[in-house]
TORKOL-4160 file (C-alpha; in steps of 0.2 Angstrom, whole numbers, padded with zeros to 4 digits, m for minus):
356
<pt num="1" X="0204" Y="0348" Z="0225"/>
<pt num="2" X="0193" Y="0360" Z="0216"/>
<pt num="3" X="0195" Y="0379" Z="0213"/>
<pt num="4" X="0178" Y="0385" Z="0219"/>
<pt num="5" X="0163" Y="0378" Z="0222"/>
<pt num="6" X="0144" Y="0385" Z="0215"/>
<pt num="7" X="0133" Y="0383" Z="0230"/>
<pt num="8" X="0113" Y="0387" Z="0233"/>
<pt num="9" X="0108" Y="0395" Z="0247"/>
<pt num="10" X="0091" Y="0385" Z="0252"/>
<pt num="11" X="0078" Y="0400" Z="0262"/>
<pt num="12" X="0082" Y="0418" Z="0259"/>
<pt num="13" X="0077" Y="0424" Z="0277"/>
<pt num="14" X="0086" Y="0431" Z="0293"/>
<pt num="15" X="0100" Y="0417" Z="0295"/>
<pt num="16" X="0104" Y="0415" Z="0277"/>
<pt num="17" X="0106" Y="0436" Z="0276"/>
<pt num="18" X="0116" Y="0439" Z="0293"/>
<pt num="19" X="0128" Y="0423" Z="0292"/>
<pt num="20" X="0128" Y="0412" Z="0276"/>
<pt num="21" X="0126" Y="0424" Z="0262"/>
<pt num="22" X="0141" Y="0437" Z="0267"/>
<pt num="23" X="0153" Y="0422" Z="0272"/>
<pt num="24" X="0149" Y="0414" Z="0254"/>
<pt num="25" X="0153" Y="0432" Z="0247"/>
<pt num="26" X="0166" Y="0435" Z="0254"/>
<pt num="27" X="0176" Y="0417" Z="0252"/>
<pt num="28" X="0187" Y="0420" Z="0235"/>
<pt num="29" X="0183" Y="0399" Z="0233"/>
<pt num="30" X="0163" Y="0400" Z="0232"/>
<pt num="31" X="0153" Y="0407" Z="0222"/>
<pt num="32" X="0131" Y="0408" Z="0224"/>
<pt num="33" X="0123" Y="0402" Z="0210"/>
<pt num="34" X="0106" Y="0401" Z="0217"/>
<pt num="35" X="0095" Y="0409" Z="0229"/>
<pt num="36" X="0079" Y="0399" Z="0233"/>
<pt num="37" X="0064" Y="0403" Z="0245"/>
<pt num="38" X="0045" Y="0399" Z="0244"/>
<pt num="39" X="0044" Y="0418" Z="0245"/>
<pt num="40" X="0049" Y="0422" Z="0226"/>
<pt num="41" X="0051" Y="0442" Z="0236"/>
<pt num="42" X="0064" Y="0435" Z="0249"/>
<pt num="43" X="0075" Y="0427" Z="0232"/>
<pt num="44" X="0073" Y="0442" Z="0220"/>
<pt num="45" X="0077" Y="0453" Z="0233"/>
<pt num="46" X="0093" Y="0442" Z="0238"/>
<pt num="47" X="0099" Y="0441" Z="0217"/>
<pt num="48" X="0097" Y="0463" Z="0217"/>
<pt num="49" X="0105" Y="0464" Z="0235"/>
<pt num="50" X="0120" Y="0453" Z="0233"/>
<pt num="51" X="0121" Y="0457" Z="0214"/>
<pt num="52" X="0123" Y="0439" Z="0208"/>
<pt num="53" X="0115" Y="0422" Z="0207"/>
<pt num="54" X="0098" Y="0416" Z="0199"/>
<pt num="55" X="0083" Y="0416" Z="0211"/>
<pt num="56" X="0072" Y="0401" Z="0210"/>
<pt num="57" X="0056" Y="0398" Z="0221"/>
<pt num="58" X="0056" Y="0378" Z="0222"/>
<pt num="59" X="0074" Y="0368" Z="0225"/>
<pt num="60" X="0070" Y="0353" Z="0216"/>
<pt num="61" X="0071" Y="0363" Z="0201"/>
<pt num="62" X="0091" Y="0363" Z="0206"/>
<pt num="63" X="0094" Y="0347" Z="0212"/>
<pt num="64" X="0101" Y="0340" Z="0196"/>
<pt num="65" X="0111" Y="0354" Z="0190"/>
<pt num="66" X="0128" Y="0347" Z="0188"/>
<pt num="67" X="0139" Y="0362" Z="0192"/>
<pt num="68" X="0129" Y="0364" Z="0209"/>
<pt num="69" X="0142" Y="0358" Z="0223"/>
<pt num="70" X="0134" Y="0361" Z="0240"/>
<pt num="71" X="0119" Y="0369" Z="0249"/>
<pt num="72" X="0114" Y="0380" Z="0264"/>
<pt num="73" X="0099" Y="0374" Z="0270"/>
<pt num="74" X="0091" Y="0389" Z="0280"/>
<pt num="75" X="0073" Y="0384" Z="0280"/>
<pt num="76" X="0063" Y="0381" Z="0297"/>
<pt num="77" X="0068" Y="0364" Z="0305"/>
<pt num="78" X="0053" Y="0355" Z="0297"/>
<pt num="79" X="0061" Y="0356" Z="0281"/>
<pt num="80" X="0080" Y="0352" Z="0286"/>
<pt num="81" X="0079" Y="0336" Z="0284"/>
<pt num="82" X="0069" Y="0333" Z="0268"/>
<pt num="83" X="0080" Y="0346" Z="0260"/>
<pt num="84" X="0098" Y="0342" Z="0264"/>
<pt num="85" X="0091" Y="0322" Z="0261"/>
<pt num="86" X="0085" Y="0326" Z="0245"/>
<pt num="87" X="0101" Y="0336" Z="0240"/>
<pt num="88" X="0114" Y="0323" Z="0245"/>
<pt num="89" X="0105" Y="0309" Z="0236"/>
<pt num="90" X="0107" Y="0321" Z="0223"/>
<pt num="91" X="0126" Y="0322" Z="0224"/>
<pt num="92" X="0127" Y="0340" Z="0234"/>
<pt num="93" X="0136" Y="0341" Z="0250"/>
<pt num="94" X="0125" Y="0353" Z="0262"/>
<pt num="95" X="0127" Y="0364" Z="0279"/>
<pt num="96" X="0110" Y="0364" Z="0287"/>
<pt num="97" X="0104" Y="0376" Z="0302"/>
<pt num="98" X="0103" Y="0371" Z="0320"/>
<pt num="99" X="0093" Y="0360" Z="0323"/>
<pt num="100" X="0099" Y="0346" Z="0313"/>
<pt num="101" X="0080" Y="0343" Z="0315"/>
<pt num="102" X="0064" Y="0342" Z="0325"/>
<pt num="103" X="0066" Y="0326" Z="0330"/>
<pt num="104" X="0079" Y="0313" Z="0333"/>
<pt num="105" X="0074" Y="0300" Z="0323"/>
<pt num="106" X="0075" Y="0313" Z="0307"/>
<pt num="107" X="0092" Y="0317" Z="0312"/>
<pt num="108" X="0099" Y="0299" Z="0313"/>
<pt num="109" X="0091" Y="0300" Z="0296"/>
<pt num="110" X="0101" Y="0313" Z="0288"/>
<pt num="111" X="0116" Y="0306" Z="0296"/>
<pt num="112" X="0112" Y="0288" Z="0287"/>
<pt num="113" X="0110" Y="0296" Z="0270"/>
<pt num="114" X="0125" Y="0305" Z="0272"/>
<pt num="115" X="0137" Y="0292" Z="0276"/>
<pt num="116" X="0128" Y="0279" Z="0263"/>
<pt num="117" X="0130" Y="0293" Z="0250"/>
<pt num="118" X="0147" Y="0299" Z="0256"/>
<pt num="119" X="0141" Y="0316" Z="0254"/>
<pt num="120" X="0148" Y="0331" Z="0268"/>
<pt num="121" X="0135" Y="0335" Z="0281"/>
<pt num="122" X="0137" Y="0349" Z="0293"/>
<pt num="123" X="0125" Y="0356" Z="0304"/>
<pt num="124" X="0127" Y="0373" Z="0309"/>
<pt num="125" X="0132" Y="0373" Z="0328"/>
<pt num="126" X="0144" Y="0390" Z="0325"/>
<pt num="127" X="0150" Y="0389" Z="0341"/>
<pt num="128" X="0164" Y="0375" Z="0338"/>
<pt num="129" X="0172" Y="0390" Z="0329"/>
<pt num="130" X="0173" Y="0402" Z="0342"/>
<pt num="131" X="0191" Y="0406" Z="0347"/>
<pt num="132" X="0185" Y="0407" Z="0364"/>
<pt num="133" X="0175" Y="0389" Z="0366"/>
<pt num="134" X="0192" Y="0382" Z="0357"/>
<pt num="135" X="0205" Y="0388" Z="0370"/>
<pt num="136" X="0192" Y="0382" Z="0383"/>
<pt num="137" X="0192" Y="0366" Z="0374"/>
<pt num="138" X="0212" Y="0366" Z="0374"/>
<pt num="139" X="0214" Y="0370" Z="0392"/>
<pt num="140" X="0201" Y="0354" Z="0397"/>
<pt num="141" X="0212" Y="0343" Z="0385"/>
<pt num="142" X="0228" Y="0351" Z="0394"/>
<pt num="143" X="0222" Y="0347" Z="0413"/>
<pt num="144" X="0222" Y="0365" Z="0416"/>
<pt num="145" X="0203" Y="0363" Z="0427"/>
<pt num="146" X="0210" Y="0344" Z="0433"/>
<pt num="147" X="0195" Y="0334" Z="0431"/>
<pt num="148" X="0178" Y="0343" Z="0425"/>
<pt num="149" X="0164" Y="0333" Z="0432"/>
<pt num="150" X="0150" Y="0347" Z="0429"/>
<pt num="151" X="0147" Y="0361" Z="0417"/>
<pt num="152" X="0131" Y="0372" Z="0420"/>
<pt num="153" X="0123" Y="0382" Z="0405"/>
<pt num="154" X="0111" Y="0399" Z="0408"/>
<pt num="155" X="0101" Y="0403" Z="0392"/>
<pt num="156" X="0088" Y="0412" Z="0400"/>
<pt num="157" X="0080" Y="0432" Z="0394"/>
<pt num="158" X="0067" Y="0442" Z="0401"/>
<pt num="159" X="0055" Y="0443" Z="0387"/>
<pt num="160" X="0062" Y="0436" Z="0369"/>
<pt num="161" X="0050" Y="0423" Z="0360"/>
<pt num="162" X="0052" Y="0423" Z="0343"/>
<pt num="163" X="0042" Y="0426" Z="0329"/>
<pt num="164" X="0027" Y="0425" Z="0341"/>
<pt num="165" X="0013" Y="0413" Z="0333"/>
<pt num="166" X="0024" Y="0411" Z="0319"/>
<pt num="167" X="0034" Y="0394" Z="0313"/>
<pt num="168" X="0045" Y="0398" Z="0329"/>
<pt num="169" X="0030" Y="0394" Z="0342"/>
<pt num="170" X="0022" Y="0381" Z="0332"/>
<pt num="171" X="0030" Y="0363" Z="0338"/>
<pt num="172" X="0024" Y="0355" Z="0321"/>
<pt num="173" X="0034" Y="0365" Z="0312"/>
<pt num="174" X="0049" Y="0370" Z="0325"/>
<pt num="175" X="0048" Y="0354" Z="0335"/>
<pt num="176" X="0050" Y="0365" Z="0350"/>
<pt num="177" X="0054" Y="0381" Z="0361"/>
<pt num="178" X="0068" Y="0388" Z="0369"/>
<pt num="179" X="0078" Y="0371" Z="0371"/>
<pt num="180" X="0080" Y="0365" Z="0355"/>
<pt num="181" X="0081" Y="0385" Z="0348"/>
<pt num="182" X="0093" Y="0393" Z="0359"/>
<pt num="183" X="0098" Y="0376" Z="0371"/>
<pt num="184" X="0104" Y="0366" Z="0356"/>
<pt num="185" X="0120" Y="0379" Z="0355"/>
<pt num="186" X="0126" Y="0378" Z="0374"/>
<pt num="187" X="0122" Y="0358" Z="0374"/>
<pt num="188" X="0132" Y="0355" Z="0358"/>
<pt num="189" X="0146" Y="0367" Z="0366"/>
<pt num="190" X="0147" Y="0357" Z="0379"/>
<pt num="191" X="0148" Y="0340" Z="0371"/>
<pt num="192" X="0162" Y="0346" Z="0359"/>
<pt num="193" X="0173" Y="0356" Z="0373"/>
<pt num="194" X="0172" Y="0339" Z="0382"/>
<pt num="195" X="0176" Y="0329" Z="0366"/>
<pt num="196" X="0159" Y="0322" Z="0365"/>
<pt num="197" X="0158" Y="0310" Z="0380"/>
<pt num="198" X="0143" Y="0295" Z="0380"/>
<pt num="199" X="0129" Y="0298" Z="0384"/>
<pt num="200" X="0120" Y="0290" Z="0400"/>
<pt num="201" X="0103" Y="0297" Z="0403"/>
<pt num="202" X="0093" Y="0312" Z="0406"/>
<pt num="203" X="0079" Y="0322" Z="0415"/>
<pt num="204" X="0071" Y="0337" Z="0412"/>
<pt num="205" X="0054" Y="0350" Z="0411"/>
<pt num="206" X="0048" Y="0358" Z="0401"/>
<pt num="207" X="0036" Y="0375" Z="0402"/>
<pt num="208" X="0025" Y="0385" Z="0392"/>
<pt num="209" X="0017" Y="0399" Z="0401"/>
<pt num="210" X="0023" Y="0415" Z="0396"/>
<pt num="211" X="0019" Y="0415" Z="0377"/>
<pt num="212" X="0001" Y="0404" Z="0378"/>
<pt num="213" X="m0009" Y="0423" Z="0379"/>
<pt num="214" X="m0001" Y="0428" Z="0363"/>
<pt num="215" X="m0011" Y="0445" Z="0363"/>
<pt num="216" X="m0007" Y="0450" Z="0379"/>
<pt num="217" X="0013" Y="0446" Z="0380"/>
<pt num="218" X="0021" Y="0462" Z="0383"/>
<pt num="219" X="0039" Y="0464" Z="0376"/>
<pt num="220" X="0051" Y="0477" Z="0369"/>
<pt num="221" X="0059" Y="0469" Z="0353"/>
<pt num="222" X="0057" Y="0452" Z="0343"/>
<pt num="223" X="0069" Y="0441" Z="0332"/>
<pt num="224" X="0056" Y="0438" Z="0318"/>
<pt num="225" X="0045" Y="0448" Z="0321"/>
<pt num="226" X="0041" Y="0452" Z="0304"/>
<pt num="227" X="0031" Y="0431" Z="0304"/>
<pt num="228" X="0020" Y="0437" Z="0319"/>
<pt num="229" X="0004" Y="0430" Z="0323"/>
<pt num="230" X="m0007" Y="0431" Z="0337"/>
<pt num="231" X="m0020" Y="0422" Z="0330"/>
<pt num="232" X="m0006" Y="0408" Z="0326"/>
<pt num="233" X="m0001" Y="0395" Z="0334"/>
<pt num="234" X="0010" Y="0392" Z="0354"/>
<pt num="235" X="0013" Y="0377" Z="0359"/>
<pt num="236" X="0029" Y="0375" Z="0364"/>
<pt num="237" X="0043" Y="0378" Z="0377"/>
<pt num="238" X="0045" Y="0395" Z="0383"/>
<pt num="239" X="0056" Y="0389" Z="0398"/>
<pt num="240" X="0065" Y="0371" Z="0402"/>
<pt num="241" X="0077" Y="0365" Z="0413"/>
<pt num="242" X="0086" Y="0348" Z="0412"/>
<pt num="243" X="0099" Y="0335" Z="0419"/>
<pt num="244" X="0109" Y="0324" Z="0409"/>
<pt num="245" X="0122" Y="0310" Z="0415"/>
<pt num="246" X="0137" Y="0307" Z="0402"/>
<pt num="247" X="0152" Y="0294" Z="0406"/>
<pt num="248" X="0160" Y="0310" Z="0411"/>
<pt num="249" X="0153" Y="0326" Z="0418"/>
<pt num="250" X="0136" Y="0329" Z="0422"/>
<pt num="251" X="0127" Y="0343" Z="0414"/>
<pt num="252" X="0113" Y="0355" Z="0419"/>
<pt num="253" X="0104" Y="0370" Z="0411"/>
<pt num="254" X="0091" Y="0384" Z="0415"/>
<pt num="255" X="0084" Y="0391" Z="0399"/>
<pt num="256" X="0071" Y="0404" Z="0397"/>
<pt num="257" X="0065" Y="0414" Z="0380"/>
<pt num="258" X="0054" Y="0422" Z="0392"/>
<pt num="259" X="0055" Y="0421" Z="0410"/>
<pt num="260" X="0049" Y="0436" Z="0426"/>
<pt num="261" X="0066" Y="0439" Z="0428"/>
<pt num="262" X="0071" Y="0454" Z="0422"/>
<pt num="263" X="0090" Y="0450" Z="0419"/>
<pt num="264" X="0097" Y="0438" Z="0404"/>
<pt num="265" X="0111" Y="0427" Z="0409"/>
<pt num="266" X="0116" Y="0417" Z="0394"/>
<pt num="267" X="0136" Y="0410" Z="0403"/>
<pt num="268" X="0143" Y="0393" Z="0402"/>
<pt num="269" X="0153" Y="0388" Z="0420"/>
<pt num="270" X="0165" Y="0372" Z="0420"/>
<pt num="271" X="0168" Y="0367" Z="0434"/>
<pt num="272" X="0183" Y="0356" Z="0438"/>
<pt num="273" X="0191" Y="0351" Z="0453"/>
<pt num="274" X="0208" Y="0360" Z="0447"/>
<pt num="275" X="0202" Y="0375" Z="0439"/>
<pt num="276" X="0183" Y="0382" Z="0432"/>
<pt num="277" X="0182" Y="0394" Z="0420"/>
<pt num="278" X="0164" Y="0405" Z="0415"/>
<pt num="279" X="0163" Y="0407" Z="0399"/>
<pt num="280" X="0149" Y="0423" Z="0392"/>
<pt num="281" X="0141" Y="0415" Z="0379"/>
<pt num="282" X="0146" Y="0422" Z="0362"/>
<pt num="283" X="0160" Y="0434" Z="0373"/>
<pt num="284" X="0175" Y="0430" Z="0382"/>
<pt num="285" X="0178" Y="0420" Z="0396"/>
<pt num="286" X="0186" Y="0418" Z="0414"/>
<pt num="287" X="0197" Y="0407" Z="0423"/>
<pt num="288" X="0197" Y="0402" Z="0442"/>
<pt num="289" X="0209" Y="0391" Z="0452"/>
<pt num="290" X="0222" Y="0391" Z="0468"/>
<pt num="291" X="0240" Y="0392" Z="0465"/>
<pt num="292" X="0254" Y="0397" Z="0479"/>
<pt num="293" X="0240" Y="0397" Z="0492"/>
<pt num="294" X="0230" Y="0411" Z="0481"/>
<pt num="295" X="0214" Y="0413" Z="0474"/>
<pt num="296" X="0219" Y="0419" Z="0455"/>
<pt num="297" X="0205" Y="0424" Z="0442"/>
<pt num="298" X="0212" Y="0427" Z="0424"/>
<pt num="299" X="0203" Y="0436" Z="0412"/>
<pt num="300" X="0211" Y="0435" Z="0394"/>
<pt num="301" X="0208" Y="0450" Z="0385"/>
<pt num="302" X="0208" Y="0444" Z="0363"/>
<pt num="303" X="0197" Y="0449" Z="0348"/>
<pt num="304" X="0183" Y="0440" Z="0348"/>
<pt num="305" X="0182" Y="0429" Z="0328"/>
<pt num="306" X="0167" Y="0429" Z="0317"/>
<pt num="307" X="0159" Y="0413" Z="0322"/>
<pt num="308" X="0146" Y="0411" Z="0309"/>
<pt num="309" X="0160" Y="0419" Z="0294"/>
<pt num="310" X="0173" Y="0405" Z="0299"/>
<pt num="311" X="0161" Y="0390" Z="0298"/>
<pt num="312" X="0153" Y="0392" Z="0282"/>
<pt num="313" X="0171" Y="0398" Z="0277"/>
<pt num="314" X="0177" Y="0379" Z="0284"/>
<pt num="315" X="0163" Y="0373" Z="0274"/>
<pt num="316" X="0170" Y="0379" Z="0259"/>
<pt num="317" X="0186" Y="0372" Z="0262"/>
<pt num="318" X="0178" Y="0356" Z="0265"/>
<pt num="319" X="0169" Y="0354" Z="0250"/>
<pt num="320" X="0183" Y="0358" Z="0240"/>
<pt num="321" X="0196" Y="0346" Z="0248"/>
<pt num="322" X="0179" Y="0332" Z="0251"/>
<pt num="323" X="0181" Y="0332" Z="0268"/>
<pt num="324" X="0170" Y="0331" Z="0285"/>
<pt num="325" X="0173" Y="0344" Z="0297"/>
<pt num="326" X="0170" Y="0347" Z="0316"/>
<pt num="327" X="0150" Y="0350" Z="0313"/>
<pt num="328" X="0148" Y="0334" Z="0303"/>
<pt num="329" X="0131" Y="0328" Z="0308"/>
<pt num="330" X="0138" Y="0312" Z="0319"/>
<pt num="331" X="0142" Y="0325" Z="0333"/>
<pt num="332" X="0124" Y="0336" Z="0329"/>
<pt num="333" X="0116" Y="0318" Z="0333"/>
<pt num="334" X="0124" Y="0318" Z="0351"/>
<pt num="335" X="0115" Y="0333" Z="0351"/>
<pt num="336" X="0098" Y="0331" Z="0348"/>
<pt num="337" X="0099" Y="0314" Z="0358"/>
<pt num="338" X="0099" Y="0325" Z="0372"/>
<pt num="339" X="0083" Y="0338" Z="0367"/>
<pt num="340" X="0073" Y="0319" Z="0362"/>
<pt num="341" X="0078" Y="0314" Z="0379"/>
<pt num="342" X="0072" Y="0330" Z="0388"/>
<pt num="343" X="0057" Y="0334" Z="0379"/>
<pt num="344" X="0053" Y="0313" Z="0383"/>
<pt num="345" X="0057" Y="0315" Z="0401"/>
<pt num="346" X="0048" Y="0333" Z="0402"/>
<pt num="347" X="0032" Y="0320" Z="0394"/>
<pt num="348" X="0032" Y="0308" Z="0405"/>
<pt num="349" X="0039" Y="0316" Z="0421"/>
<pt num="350" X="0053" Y="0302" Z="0424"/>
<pt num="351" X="0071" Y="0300" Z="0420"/>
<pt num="352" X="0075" Y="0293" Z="0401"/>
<pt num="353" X="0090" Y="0281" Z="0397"/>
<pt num="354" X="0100" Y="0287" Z="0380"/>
<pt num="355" X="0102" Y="0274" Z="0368"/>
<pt num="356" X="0119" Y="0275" Z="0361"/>
């Protein structure tokens, strides 16, 4: 097993700076060697900021350096898969952002080239490290809600669009809206607290109203903001809801960026015919059943675990002992099986059958 690993971290911008970065600084087995970004500002300020690594401005200047282990890959989704390709066929394990990718076929991709090269793959679905998403995965594999034959998700927010014009709202570059930005966590929660079940088929729609009037959408704050532009590009989902049929449970969702409803409710509810439990996305959860002819509603009270700090931290750990994790890119391909599927139906207004 190696001592510590030199990684790159591949896009210097919001995710890389409020999740990947601080967990690399702080594992005592990695250590940055390179910060990259097409922005040479958004890498010389990282080398100043962090106070070590060399910044570079093009990735393949790195991809044969021998003491390079693993990359982040934290670039918009048009680039995930050309980059952490790239970098495995180069030797170099990577974690890549959610989405795995735009589309599916570029995820089923990146899944072949990593298993063909044997390099480590993990997309960044943080959620499978939430303490709170694992004891709801332990009390479905204990019995504790009986059978669990439908979970509902709620990502839906008044007014929260992106980087408005920007990469965010342009499908050529993001490969979509709200679902495959914010929907891809609750899916991929789902699938892993149920342990991945097969996937049968699934229906959806998909909207873009909010957003088309970029000059005129009113709102009070914006992730991105700062890659604004109303003269850019909108064309893609700003709400979507969907259907989809496994061999186990169905699963259904409501999700909104930006909706007329001036309430955001982003929860989780698994429902089984033992027990359910409501889960607050990113928070705590609650726990419903009958016992002793009562009605009982348990709400454990826990420190709440640094999601995003524990799975690149896992990464680490992975790279070192070269070993596949729970975010290895077969489960992320379940995934985006299921945004194909939807965005498809949402198309062609009929249901899609999921090819397994």
């Amino acid at each position: 097993m190696k001592e510590k690993i030199k990684v790159a971290v591949i896009g210097c911008g919001n995710i890389a700076n409020s999740a990947h970065i601080p967990a690399y600084m702080d594992s005592k087995n990695a250590e940055i060697k390179y910060f990259c970004d097409i922005i040479p500002e958004r890498a010389d300020k990282a080398v100043k900021e962090y106070g070590c690594g060399k910044a570079v401005y093009d990735y393949h200047e790195i991809l044969d350096d021998p003491e390079l282990d693993a990359v982040s890959v934290c670039t918009h989704n048009d680039h995930h898969s050309i980059i952490a390709i790239d970098f495995m066929r180069h030797g170099k394990d990577v974690l890549c952002e959610k989405p795995a990718a735009r589309i599916l076929s570029e995820a089923l991709e990146m899944e072949k080239v990593s298993y063909e090269t044997g390099k480590i793959l993990s997309i960044g679905v943080c959620n499978r490290y939430s303490n709170s998403v694992n004891k709801i995965k332990e009390m479905i594999a204990r019995g504790d809600l009986g059978e669990v034959f439908h979970v509902y998700a709620s990502f839906r927010a008044h007014r929260s669009i992106p980087g408005l014009g920007g990469d965010f709202t342009n499908s050529a570059s993001s490969g979509g809206g709200a679902l495959i930005d914010w929907g891809v966590h609750y899916i991929d929660l789902i699938l892993y607290c149920l342990g991945d079940p097969k996937l049968l088929t699934a229906s959806g729609e998909a909207f873009s109203k909010l957003g088309k009037d970029m000059k005129n959408y009113t709102y009070i704050s914006m992730w991105a903001e700062d890659t604004k532009n109303v003269d850019g590009v909108y064309d893609v989902d700003d709400s979507v809801t969907g259907l989809v049929r496994t061999e186990g449970a169905t699963l259904s969702f409501n999700g909104a960026w930006a909706q007329n409803i001036g309430v955001n409710e982003t929860y989780i509810d698994f429902m089984g015919d033992k027990g359910g439990v409501r889960l607050q996305y990113c928070g705590k959860y609650t726990y419903y059943t009958a016992r002793d002819g009562m009605l009982i509603e348990e709400k454990p009270d826990y420190k709440l675990n640094g999601m995003h700090h524990d799975e690149v931290i896992d990464f680490v750990e992975c790279v070192r002992k070269g070993e596949r994790n729970r975010n290895d890119i077969k489960y992320a391909v379940g995934t985006s099986k299921i945004l194909q599927a939807i965005y498809d139906s949402s198309a062609s207004h009929r249901e899609v059958v999921i090819d397994n």
